[in-house]
PASEBA-1860 file (N, C-alpha, C; in nm, 3 decimals):
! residues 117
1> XXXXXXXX> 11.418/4.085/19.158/11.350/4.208/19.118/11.440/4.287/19.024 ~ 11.346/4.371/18.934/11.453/4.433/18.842/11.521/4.545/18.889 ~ 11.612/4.625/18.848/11.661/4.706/18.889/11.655/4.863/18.845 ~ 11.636/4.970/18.861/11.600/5.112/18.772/11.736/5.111/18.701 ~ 11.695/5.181/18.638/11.809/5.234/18.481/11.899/5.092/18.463 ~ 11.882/5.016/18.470/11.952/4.886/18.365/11.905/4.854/18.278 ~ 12.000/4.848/18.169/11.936/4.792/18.094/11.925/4.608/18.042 ~ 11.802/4.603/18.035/11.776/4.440/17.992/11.769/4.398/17.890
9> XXXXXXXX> 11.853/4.322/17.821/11.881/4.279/17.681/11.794/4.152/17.661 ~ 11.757/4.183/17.531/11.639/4.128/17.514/11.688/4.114/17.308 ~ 11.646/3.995/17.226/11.699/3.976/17.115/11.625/4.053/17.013 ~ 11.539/4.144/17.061/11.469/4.231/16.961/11.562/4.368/16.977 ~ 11.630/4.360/17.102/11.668/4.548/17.168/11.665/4.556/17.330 ~ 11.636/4.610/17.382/11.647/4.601/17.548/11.548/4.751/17.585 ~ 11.521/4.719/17.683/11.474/4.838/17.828/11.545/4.842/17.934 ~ 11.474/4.977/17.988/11.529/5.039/18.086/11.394/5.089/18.175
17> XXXXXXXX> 11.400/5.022/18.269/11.309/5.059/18.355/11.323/5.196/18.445 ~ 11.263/5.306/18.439/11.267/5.387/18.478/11.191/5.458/18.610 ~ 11.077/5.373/18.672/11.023/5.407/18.751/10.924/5.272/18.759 ~ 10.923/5.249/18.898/10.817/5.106/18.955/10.757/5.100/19.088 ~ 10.638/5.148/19.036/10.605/5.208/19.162/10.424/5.133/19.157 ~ 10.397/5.119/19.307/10.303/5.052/19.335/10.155/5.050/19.236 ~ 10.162/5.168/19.183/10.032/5.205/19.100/10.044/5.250/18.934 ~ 10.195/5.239/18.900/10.251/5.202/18.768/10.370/5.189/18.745
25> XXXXXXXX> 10.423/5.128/18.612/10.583/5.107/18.621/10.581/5.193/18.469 ~ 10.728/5.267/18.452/10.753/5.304/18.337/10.867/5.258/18.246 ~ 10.880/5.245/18.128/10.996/5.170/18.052/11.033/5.244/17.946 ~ 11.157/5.281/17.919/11.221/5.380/17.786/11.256/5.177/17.696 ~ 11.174/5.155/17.592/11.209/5.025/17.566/11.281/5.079/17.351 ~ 11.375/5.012/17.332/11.497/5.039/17.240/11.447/4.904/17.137 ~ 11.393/4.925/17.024/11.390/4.787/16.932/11.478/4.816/16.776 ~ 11.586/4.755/16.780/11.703/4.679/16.718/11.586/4.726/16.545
33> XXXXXXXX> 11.676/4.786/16.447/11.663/4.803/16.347/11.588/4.637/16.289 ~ 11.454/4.656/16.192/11.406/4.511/16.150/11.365/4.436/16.252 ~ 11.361/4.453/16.399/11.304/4.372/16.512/11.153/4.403/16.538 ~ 11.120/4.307/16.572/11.006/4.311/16.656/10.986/4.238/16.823 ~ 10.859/4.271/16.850/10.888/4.229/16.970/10.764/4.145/16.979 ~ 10.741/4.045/17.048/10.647/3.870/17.053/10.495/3.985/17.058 ~ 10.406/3.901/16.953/10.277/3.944/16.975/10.204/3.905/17.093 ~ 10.113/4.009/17.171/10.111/3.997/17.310/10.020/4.067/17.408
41> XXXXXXXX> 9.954/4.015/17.502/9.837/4.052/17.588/9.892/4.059/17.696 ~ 9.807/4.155/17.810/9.820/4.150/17.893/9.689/4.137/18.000 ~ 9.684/4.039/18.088/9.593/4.061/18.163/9.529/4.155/18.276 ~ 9.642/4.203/18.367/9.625/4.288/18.436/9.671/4.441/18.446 ~ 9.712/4.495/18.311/9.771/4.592/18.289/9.729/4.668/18.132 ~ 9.717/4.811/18.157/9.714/4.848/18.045/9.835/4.965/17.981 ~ 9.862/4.988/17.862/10.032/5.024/17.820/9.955/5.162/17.772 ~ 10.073/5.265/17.795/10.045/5.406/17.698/10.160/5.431/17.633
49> XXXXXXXX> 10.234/5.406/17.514/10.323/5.443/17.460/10.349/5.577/17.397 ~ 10.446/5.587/17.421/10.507/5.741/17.381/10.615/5.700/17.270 ~ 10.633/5.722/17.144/10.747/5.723/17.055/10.843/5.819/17.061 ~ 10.972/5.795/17.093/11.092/5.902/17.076/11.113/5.904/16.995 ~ 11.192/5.869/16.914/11.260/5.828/16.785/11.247/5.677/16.725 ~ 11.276/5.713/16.586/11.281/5.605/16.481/11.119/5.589/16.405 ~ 11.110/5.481/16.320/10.959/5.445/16.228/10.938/5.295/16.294 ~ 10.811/5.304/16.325/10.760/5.159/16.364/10.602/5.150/16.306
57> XXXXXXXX> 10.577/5.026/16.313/10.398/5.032/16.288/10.396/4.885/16.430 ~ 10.270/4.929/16.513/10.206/4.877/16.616/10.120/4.790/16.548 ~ 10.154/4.673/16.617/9.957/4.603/16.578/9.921/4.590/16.722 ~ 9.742/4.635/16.715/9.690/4.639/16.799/9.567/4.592/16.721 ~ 9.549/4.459/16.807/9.404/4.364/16.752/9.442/4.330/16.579 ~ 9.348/4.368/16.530/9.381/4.365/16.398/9.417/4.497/16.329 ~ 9.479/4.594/16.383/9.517/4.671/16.327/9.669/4.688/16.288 ~ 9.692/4.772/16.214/9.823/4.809/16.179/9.852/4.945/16.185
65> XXXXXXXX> 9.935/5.005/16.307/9.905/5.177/16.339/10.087/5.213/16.274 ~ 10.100/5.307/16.194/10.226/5.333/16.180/10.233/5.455/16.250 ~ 10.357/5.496/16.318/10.428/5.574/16.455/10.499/5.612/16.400 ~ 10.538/5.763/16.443/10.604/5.828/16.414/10.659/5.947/16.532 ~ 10.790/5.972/16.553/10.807/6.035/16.689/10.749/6.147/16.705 ~ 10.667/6.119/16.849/10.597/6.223/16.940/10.439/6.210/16.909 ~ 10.460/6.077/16.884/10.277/5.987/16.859/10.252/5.899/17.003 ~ 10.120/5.858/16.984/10.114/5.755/17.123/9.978/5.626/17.046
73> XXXXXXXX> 9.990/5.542/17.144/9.929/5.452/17.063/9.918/5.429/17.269 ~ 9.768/5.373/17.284/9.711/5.309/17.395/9.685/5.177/17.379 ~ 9.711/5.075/17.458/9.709/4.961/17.492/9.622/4.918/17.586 ~ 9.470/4.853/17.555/9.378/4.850/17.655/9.474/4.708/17.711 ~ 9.398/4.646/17.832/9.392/4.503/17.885/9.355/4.429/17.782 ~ 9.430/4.300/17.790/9.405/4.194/17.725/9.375/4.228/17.561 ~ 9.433/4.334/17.489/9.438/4.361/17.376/9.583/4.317/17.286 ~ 9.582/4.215/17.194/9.689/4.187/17.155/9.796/4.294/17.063
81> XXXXXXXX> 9.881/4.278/17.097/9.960/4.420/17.050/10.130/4.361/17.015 ~ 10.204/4.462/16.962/10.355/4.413/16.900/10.381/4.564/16.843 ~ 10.516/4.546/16.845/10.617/4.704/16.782/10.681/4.660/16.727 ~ 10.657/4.673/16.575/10.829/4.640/16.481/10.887/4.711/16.427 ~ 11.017/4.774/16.445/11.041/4.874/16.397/11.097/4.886/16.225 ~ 11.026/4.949/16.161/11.048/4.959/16.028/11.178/5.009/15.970 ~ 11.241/5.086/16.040/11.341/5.131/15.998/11.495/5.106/15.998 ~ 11.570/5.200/15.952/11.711/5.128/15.937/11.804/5.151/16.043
89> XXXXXXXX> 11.742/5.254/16.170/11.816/5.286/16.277/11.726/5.248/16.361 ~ 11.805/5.237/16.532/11.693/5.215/16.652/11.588/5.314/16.615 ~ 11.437/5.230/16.703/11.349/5.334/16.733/11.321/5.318/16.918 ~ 11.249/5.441/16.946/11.261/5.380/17.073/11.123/5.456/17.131 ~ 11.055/5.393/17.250/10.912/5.437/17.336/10.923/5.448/17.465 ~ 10.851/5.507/17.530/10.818/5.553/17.670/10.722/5.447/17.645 ~ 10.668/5.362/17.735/10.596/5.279/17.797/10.579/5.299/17.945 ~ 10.396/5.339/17.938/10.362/5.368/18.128/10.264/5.256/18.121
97> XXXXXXXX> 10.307/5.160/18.213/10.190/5.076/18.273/10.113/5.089/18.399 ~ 9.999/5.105/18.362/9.919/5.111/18.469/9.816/4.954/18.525 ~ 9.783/4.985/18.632/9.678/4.864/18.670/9.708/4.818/18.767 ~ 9.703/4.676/18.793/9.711/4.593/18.886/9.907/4.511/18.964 ~ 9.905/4.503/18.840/10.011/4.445/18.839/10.117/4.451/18.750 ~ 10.226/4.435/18.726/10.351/4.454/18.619/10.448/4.384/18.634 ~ 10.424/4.246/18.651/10.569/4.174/18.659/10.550/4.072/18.475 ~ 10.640/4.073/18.455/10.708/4.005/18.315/10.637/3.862/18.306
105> XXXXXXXX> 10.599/3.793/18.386/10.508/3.703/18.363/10.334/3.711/18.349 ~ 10.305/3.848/18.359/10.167/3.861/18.262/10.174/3.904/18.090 ~ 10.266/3.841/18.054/10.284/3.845/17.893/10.248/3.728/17.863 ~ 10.125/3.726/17.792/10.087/3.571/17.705/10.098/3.657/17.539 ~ 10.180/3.553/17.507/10.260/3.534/17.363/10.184/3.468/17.289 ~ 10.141/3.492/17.202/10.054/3.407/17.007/10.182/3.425/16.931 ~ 10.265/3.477/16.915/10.341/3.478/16.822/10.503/3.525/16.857 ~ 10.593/3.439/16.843/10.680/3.581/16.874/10.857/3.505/16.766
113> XXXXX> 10.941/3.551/16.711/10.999/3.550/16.619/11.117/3.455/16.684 ~ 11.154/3.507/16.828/11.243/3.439/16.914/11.219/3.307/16.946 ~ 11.089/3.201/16.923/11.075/3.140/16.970/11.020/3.100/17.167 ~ 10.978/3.224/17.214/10.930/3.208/17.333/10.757/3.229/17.369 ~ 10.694/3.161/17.235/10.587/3.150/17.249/10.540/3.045/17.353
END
């Protein structure tokens, strides 16, 4: 099981889980200047992002949403989605998941740069 406030390194940037609790989990998640993170669904969960800092653009479905801090971008179920951050310093999000479930193996991947499609 993961642990609160560690952080998990990850080759786009890392999180920090901040709260995991039976009826949602929350994540302060950090993406690495030029990174992105694997394009990606979820089945039993839906995401509300909060932007702190930095420039990113979201795809969600076929869209392309550009973010800017103290924006939010919603993440239904099973909606394919990705954060790359555009800029030349970290950017970073509040992520609240809600739903059913939240463990790291309801991520199905179409695309992802790392090779863990």
């Amino acid at each position: 099981m993961e642990q609160l406030n560690t952080e998990y390194h990850r080759p786009w940037g890392y999180y920090i889980i901040l709260a995991d609790e039976k009826d949602h989990k929350v994540k302060r998640i950090v993406v690495k200047p030029g990174k992105r993170l694997s394009l990606q669904r979820h089945q039993k969960r839906t995401e509300h992002w909060f932007v702190l800092f930095g420039q990113a653009v979201v795809t969600l479905n076929d869209q392309e949403i550009v973010v800017h801090p103290g924006e939010t971008v919603d993440i239904p179920e099973t909606a394919w989605h990705r954060v790359q951050n555009t800029g030349t310093e970290e950017m970073a999000f509040i992520e609240v998941q809600t739903g059913d479930y939240f463990g790291e193996d309801d991520i199905e991947r179409a695309e992802d740069d790392f090779g863990r499609v």
